[in-house]
C-alpha positions in Angstrom: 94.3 -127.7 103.5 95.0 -127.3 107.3 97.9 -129.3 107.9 96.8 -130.1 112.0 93.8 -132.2 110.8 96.0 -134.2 108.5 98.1 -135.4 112.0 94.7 -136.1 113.7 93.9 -138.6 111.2 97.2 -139.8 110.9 97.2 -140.1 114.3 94.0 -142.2 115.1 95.1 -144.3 112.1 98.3 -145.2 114.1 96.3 -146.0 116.9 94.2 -148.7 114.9 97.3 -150.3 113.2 96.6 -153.9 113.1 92.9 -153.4 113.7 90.2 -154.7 111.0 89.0 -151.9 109.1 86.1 -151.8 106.2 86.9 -149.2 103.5 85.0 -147.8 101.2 86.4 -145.9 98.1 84.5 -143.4 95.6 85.9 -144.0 92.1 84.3 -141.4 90.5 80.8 -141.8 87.9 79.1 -144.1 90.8 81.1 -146.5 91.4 82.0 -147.7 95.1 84.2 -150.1 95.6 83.7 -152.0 99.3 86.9 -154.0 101.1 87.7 -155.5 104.6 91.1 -155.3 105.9 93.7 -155.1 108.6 95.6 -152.0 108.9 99.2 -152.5 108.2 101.8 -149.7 108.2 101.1 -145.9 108.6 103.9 -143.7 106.6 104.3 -139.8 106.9 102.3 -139.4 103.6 99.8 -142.8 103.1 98.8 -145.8 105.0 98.5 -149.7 103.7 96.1 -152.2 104.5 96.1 -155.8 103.9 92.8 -156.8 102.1 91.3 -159.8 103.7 89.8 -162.0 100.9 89.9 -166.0 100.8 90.2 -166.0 97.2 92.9 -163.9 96.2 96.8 -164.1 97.5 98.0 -161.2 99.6 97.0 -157.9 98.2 97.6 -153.9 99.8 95.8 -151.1 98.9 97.5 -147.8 100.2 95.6 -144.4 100.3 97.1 -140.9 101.8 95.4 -139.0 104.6 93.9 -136.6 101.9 92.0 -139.4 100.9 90.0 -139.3 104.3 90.2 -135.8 104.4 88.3 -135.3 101.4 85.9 -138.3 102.1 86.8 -140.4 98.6 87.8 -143.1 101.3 85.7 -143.5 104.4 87.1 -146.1 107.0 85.2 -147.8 109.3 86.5 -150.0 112.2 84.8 -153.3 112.3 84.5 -154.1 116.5 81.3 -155.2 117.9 80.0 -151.3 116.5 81.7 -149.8 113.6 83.3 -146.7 114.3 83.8 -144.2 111.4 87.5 -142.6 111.2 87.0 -139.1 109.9 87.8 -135.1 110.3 85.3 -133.2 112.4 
């Protein structure tokens, strides 16, 4: 795993810190789970995001860069055009 792409997606995470971001996680056999959010706190290892849901209280979800890296997240910032976060 090449550590410099790793800091470029930490890096453009910590540039959309308190941005609106929609996730979307593999679970494995199928499943995809979907989920709006503001991006909290990026940490040297994982990042949090604050779900965004009128029913439920407060709730985080963290997920580490390798996440990203290996596509079982995909984030996608929700401006006027969604923008996908990923390794190129």
């Amino acid at each position: 795993m090449r550590q410099g792409t790793l800091a470029e997606i930490r890096s453009k995470l910590e540039a959309c810190r308190g941005q609106r971001l929609r996730l979307q996680a593999y679970r494995g056999r199928q499943k995809v789970v979907v989920r709006e959010g503001v991006l909290e706190q990026t940490y040297p290892n994982v990042f949090t995001v604050r779900l965004v849901d009128d029913d439920t209280p407060v709730k985080r979800v963290s997920y580490s860069y390798s996440d990203v890296l290996t596509k079982t997240v995909e984030i996608s910032l929700c401006e006027g055009e969604e923008r996908k976060i990923a390794c190129r």
